[in-house]
PAZAPA-4460 file (N, C-alpha, C; in steps of 0.05 Angstrom, whole numbers, plus 32768, in hexadecimal, padded with zeros to 4 digits):
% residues 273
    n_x    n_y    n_z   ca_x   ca_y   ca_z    c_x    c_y    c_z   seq   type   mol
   8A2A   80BB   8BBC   8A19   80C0   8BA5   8A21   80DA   8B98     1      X     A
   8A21   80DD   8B81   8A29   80F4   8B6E   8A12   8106   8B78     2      X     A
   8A2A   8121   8B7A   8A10   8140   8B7D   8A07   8144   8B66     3      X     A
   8A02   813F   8B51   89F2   8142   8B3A   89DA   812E   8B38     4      X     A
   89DE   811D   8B46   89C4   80FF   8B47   89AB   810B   8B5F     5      X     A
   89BF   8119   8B78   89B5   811E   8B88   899A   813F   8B82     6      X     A
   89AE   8149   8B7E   89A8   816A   8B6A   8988   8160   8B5D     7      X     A
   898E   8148   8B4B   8977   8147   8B36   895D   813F   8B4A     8      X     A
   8958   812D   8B56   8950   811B   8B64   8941   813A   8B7C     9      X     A
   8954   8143   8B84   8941   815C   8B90   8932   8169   8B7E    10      X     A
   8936   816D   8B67   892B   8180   8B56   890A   816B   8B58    11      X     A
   890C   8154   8B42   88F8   813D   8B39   88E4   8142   8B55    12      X     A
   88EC   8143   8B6F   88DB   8144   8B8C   88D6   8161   8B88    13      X     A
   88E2   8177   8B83   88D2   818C   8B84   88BB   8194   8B73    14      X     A
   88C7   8188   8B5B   88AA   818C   8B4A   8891   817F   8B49    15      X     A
   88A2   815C   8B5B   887C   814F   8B5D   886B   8161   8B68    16      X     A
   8886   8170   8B83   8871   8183   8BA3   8862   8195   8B91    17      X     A
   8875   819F   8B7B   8865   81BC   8B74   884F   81B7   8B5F    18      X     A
   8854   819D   8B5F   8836   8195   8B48   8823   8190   8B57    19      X     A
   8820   8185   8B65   880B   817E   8B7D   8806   8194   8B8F    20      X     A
   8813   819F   8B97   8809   81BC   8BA7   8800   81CA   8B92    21      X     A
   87DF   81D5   8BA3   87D1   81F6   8B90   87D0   8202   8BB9    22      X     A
   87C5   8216   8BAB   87B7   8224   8BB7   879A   822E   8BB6    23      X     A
   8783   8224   8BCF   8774   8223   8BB1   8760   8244   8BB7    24      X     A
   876D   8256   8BCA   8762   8276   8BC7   8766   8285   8BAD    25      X     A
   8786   8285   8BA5   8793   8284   8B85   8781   8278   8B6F    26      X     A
   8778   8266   8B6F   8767   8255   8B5E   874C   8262   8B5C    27      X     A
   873B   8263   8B66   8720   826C   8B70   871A   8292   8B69    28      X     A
   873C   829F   8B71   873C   82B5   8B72   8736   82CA   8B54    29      X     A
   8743   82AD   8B46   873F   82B7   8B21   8721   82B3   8B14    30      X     A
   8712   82B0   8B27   86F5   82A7   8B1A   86E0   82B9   8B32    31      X     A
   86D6   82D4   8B23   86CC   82E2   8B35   86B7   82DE   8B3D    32      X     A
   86A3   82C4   8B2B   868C   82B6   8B32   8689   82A9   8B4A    33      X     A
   86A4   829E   8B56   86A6   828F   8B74   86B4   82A1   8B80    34      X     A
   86AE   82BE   8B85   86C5   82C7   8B9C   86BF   82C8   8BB5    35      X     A
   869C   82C3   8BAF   868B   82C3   8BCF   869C   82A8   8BDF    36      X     A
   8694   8294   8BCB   869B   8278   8BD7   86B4   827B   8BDB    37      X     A
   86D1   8285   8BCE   86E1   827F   8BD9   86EC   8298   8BEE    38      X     A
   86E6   82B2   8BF5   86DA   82B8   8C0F   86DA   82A7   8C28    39      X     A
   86C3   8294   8C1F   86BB   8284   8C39   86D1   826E   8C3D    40      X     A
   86DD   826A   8C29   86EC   824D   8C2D   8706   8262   8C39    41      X     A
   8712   8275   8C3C   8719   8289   8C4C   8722   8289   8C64    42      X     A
   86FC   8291   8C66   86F4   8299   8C8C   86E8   8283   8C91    43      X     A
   86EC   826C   8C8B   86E5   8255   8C9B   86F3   8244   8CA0    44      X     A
   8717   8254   8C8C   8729   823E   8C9B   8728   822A   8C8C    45      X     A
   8720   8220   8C70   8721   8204   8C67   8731   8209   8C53    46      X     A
   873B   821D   8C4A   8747   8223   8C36   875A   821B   8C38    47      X     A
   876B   8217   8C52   8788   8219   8C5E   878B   81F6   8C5B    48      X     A
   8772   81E9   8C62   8777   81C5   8C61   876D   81BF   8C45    49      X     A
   875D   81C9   8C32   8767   81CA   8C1A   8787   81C4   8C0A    50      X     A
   8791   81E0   8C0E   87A8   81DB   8C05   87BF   81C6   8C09    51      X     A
   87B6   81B7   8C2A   87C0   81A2   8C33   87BF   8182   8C1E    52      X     A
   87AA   8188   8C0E   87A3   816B   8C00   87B2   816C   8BE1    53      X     A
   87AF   8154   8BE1   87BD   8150   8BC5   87B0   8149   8BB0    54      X     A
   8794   813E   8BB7   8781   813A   8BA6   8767   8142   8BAF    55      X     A
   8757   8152   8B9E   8741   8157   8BA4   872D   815E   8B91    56      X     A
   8718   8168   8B9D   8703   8173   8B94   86EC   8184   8B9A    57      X     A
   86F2   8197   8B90   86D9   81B1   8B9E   86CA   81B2   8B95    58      X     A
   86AC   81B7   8B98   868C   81BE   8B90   8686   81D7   8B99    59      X     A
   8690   81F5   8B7F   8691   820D   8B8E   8676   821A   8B81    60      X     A
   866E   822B   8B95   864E   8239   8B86   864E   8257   8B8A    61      X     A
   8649   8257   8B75   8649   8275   8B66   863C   828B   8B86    62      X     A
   864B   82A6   8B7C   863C   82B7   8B84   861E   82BE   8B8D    63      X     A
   8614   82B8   8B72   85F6   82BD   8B70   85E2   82A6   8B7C    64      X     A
   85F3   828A   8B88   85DE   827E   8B97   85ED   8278   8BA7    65      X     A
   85FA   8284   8BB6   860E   8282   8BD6   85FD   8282   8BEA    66      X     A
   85E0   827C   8BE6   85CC   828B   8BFA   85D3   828C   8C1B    67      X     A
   85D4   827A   8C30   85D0   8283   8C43   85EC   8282   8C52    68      X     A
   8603   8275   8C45   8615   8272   8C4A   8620   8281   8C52    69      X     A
   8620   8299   8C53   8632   82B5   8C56   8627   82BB   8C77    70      X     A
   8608   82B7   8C7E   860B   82BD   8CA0   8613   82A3   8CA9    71      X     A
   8617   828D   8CA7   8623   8277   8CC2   8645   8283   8CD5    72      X     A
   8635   826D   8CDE   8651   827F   8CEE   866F   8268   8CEA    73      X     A
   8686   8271   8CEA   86A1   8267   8CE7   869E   824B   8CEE    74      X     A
   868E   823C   8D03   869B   8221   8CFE   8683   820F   8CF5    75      X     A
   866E   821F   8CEF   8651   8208   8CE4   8657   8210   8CC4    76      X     A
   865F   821F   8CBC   866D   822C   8C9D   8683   8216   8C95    77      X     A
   869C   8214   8CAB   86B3   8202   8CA1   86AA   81E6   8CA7    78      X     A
   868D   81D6   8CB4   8686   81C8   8CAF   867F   81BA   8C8E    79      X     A
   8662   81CF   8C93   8655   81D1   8C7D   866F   81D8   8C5D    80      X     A
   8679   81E9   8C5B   868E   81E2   8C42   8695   81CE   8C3B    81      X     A
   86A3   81BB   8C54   86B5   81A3   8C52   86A1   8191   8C48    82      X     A
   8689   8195   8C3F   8678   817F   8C33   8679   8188   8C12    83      X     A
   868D   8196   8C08   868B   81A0   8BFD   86A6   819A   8BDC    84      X     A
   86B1   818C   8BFE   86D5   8180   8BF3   86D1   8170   8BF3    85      X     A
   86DA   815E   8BE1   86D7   8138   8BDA   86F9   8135   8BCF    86      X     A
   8700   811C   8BEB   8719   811A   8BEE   871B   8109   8BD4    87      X     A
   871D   810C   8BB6   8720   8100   8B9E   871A   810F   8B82    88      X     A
   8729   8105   8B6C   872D   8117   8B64   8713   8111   8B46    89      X     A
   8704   8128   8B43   86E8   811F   8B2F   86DE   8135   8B20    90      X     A
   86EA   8133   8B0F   86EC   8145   8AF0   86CA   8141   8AE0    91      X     A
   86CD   8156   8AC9   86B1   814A   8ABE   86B4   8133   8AB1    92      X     A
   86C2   8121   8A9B   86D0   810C   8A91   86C7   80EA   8AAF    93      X     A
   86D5   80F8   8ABB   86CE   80DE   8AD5   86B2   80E3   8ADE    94      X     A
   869F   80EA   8AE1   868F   80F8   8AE4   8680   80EA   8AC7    95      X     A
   867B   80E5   8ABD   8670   80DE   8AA1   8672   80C0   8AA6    96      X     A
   8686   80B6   8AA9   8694   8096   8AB5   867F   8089   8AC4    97      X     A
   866A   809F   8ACE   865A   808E   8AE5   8640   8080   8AD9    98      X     A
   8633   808A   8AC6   8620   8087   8AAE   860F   807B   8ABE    99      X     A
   85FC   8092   8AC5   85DB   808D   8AD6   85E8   807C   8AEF   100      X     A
   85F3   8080   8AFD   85FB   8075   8B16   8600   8087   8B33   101      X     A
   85F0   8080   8B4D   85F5   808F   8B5C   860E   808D   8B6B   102      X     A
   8623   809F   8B6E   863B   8095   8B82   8639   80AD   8B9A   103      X     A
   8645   809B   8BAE   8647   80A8   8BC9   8671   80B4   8BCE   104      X     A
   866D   80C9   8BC9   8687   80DC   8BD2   8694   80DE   8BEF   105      X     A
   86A9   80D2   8BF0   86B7   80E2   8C0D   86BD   80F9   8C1B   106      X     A
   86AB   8104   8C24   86B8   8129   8C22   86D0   8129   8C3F   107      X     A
   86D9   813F   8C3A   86E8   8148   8C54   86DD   814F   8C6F   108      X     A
   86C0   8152   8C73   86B7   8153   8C86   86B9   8137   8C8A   109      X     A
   86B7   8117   8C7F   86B7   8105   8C91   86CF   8101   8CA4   110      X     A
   86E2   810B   8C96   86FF   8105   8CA4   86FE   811F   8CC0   111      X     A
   86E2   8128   8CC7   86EA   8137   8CDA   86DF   813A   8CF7   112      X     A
   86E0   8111   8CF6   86D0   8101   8D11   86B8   8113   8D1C   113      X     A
   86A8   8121   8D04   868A   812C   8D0E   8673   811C   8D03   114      X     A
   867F   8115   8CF3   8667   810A   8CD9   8657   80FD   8CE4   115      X     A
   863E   80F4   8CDF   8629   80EA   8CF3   8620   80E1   8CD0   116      X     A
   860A   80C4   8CD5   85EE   80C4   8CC0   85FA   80CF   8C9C   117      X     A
   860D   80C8   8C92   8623   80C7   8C81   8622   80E4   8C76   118      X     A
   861A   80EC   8C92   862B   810F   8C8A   8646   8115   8C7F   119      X     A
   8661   8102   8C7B   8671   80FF   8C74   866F   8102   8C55   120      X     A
   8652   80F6   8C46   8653   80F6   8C31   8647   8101   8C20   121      X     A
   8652   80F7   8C02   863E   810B   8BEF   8634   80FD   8BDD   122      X     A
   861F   80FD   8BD4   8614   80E9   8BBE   8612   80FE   8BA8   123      X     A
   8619   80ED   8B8A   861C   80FC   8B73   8606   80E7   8B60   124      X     A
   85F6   80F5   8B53   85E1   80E3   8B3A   85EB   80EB   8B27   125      X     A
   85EE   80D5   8B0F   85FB   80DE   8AF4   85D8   80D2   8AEA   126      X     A
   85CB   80E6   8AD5   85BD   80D7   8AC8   85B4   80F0   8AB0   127      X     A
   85B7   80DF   8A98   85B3   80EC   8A7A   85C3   8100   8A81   128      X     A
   85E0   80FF   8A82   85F2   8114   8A7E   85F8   812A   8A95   129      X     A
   85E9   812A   8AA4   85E6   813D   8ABC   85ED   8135   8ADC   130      X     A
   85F2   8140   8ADE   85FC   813B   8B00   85EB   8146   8B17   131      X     A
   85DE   8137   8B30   85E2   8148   8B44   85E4   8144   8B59   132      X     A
   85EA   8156   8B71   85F9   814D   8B83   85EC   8157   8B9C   133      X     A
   85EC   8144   8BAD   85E2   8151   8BCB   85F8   813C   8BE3   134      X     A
   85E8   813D   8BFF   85ED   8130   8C18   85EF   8112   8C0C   135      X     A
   85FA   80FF   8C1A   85F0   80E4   8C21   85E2   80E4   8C2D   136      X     A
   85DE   80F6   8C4A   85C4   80F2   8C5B   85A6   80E5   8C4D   137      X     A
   859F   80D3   8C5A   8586   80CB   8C54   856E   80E2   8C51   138      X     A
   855C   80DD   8C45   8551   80E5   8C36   8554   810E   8C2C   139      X     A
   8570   8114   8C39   857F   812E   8C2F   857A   8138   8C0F   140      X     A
   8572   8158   8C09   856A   8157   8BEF   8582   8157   8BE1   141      X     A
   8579   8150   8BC6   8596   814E   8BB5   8589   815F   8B9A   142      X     A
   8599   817D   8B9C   8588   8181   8B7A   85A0   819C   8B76   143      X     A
   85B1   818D   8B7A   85C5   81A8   8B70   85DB   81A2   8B61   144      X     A
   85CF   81AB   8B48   85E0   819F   8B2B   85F8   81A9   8B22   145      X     A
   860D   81A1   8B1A   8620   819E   8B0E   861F   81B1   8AFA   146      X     A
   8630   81CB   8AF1   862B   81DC   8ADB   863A   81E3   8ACD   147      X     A
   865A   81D9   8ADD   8670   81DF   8AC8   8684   81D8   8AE1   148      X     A
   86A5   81D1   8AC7   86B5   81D3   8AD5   86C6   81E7   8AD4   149      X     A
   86CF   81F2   8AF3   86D5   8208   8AF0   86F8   820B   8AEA   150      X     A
   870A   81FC   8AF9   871B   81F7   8AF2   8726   81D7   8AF4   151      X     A
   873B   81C8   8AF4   8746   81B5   8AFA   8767   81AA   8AF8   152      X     A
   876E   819B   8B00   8790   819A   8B0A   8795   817D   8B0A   153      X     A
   878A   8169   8AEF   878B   8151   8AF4   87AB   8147   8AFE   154      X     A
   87AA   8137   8B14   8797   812B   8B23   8796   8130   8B44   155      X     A
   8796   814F   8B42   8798   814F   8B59   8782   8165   8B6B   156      X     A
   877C   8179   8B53   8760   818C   8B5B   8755   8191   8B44   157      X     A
   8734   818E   8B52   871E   819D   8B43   8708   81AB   8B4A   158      X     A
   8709   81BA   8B42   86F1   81CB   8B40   86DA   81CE   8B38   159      X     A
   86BD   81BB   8B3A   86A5   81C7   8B28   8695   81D4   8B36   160      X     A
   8687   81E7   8B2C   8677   81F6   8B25   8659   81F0   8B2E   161      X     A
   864B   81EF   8B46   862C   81DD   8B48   861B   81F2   8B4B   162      X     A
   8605   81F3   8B47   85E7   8210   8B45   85E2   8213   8B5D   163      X     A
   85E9   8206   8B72   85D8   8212   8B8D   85E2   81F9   8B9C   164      X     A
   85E9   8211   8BBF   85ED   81FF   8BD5   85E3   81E5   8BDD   165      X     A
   85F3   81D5   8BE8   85DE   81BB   8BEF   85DC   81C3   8C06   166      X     A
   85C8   81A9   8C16   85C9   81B0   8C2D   85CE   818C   8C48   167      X     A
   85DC   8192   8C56   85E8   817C   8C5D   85D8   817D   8C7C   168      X     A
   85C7   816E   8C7E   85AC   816B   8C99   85C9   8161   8CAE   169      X     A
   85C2   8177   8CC1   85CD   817A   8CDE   85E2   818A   8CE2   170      X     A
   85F4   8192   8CD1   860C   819F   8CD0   8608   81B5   8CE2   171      X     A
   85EB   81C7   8CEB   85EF   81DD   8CF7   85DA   81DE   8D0A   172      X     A
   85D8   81C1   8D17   85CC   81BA   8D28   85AD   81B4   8D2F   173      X     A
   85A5   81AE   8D12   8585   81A6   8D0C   8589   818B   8D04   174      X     A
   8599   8176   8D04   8596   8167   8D08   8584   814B   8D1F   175      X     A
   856C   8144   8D23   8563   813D   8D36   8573   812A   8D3E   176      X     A
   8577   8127   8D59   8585   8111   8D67   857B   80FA   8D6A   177      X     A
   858D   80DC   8D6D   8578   80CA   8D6B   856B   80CB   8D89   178      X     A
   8550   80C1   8D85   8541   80B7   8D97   8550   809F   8DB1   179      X     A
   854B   80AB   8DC1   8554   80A4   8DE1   853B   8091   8DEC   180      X     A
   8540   807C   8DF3   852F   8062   8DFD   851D   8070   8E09   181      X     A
   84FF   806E   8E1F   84F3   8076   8E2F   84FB   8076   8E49   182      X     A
   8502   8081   8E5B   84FE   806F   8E73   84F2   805C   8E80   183      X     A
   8504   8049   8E85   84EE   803A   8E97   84E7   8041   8EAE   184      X     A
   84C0   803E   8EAF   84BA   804B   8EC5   84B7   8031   8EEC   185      X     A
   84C1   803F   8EF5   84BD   8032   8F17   84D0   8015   8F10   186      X     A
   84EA   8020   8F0C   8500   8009   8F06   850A   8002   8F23   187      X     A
   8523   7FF2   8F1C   8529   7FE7   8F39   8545   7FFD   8F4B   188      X     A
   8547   8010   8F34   8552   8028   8F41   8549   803C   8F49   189      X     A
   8530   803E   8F4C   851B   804D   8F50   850F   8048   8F6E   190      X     A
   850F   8061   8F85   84FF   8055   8FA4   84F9   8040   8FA1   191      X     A
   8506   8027   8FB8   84FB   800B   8FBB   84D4   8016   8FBE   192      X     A
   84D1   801E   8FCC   84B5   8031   8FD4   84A0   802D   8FC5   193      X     A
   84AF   803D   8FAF   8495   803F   8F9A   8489   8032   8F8C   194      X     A
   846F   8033   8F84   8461   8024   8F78   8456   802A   8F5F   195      X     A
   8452   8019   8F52   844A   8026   8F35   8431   8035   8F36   196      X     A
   842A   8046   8F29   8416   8053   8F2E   83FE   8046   8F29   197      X     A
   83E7   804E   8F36   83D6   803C   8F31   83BC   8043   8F17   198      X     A
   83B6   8031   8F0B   83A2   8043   8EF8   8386   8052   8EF4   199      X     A
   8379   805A   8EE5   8365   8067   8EEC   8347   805A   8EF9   200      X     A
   8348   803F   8EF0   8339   802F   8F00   8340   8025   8F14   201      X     A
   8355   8022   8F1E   835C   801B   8F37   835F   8034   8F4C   202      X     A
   8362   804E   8F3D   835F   8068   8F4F   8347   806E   8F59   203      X     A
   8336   8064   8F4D   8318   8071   8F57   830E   804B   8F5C   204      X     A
   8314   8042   8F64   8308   8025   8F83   830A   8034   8F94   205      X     A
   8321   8044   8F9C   8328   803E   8FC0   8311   8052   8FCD   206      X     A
   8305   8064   8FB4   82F0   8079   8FB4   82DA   8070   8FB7   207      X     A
   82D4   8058   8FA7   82B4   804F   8FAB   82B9   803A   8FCC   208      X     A
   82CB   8035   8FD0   82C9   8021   8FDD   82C6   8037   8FF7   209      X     A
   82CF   8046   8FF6   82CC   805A   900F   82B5   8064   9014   210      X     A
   82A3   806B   8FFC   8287   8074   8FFC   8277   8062   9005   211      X     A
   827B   8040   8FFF   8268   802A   9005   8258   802E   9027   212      X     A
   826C   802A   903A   8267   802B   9056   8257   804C   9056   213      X     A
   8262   8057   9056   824B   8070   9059   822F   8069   904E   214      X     A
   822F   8061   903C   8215   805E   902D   81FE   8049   9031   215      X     A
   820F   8030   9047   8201   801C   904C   81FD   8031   906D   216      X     A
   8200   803B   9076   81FA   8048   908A   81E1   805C   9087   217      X     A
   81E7   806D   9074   81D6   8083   9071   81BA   8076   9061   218      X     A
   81BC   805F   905B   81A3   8050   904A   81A3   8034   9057   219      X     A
   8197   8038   9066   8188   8024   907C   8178   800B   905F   220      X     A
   817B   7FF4   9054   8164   7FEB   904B   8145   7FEF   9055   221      X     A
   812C   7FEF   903E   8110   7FE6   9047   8111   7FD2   9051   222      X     A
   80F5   7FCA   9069   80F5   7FB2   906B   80DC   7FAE   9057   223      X     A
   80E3   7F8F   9055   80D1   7F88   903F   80B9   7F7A   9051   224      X     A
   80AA   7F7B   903C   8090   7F75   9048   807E   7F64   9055   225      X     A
   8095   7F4B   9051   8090   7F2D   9057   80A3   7F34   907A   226      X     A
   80AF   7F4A   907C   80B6   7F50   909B   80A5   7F62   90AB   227      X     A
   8091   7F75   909D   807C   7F85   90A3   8062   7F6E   90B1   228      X     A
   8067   7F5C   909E   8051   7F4A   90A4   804F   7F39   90BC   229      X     A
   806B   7F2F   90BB   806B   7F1C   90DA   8082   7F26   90ED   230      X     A
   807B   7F44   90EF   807D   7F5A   9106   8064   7F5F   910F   231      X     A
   804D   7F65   90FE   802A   7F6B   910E   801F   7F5D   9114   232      X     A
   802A   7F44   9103   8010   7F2B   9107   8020   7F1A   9112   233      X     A
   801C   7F16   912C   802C   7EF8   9148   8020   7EE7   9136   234      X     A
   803C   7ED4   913B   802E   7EB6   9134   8025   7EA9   914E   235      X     A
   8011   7E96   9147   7FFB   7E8D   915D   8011   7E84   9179   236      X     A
   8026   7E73   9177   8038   7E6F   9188   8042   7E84   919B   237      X     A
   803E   7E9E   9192   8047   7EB2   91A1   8034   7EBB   91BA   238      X     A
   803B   7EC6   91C9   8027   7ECE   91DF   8018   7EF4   91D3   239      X     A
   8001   7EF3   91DF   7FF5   7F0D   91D6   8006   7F20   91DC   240      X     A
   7FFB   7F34   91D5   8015   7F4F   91D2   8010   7F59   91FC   241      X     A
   7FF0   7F58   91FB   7FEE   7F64   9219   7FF2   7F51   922D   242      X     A
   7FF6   7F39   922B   7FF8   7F23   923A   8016   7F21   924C   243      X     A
   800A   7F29   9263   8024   7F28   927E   8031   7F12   927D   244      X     A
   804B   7F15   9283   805B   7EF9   9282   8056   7EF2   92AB   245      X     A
   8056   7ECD   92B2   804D   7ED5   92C7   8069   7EDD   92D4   246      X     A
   8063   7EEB   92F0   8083   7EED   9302   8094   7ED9   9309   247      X     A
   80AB   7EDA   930A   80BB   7EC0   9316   80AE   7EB9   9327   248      X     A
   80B8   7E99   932E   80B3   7E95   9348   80C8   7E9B   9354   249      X     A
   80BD   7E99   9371   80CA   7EA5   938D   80C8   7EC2   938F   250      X     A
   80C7   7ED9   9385   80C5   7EF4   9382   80B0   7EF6   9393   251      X     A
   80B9   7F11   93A5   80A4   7F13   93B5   8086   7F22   93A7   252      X     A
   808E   7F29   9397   8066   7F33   9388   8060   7F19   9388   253      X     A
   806C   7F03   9374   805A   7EF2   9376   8051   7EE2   9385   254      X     A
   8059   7EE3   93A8   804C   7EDA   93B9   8037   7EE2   93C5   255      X     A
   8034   7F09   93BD   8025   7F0A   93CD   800A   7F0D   93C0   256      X     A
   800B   7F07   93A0   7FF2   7EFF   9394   7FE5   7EDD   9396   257      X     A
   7FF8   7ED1   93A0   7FEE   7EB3   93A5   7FDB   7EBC   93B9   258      X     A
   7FF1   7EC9   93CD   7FDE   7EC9   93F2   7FC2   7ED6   93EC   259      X     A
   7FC3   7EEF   93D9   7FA4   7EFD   93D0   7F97   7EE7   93C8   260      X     A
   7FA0   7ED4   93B7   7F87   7EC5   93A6   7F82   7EB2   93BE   261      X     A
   7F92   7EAB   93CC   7F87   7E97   93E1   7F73   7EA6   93F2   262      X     A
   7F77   7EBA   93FA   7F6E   7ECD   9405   7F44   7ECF   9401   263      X     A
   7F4C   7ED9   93E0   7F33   7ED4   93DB   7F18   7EC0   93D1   264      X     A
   7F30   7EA7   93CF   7F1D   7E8B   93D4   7F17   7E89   93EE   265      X     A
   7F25   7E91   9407   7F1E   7E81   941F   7EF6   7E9B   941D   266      X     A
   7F08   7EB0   9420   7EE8   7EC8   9415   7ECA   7EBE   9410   267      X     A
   7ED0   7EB5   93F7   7EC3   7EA9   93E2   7EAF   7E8F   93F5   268      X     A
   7EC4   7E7B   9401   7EBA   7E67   940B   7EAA   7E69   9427   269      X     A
   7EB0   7E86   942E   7EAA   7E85   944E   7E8A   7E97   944B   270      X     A
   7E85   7EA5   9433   7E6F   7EB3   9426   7E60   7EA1   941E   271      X     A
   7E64   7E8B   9416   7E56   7E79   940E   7E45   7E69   9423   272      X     A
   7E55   7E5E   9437   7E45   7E51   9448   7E35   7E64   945F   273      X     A
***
């Protein structure tokens, strides 16, 4: 191949590279309205994978509403930024294209196997001319408008301009986790032993039932009156209360009251005559 075909052909590849590469600290650095934000894109390290892309788009915010962003710390900061970058490229012109329509953005945080609950994304509202932009997160607020563009590099970087941070639910660990089943209670991995507990009516039986026997003890029933009655009053069948039962026979008492009574008939008979 001719060194002049070759020659050109390097050149044509150098200039796509050098059209498509920015830098985007250089960029940011000429607009002293974002120096906070680009600061942070800095010291959080995202600046560096920035420059890595070939197409993009930043959502940078002014100085004057940078609010809390400046205390996080290095890696809930280079989270939170990367929701910030939308791997595509969206000018004001494209941006107008959407006419009252909500679209959902890819940011660079999804590409960074954290994303949870479409933390990955960004939702943008176009309606009567205005933009705004928040989380995908479900019900995440969205009220941070679109105010200008600050620079752009069709088609490969842009820059606009939004009034105030969003805020992307969980990024710095207030996100609630989902809910974890209950345990099941007195399972079959649980002491063969145990028993399910028992309930509050069934806790207080084993109590009364324990009191019962004492109580039939210590509380003798009345007798009733129909037993008062034929306890004093014998029925005629019965023998009187003072009435001797007679002695066995054969016992020696009662022989020797026969021999008296004989005793005192022969008496009787021998007085007589």
């Amino acid at each position: 191949m001719n060194r002049s075909i070759v020659a050109l052909l390097c050149y044509f590849l150098l200039l796509a590279s050098s059209a498509s590469a920015f830098n985007i600290t250089k960029i940011l650095s000429q607009f002293s309205d974002y120096s906070t934000f680009n600061d942070l894109l800095s010291k959080s390290g995202l600046a560096t994978e920035i420059n890595k892309r070939a197409t993009i788009t930043i959502l940078a915010v002014p100085n004057g509403a940078i609010g809390d962003l400046t205390s996080k710390s290095d890696d809930v900061l280079k989270s939170v930024l990367s929701t910030y970058v939308v791997l595509d490229y969206y000018d004001i012109p494209k941006l107008k294209s959407l006419k009252d329509k909500s679209v959902k953005m890819t940011t660079m945080y999804q590409q960074s196997g954290k994303a949870r609950f479409d933390q990955g994304f960004l939702n943008v509202t176009a309606k009567d001319g205005s933009f705004v932009f928040g989380s995908a997160v479900k019900d995440a607020q969205r009220d941070s408008r679109l105010e200008k563009s600050v620079m752009n590099q069709p088609y490969n970087i842009s820059v606009l301009g939004i009034s105030q941070p969003f805020v992307t639910p969980g990024l710095d660990g207030t996100l609630a986790p989902v809910a974890a089943p209950p345990p099941k209670a007195n399972n079959a991995t649980s002491s063969p032993k145990s028993s399910p507990p028992a309930s509050d009516d069934e806790a207080e039986s084993p109590a009364e039932e324990a009191e019962s026997p004492a109580s039939e003890e210590t509380e003798a029933p009345a007798p009733s009156k129909d037993a008062d009655s034929s306890a004093s009053s014998p029925s005629s069948d019965s023998p009187p209360a003072d009435a001797q039962a007679p002695p066995p026979a054969g016992s020696s008492a009662g022989k020797l009251k026969v021999s008296f009574g004989l005793f005192v008939v022969l008496a009787s008979m021998v007085a007589a005559f």
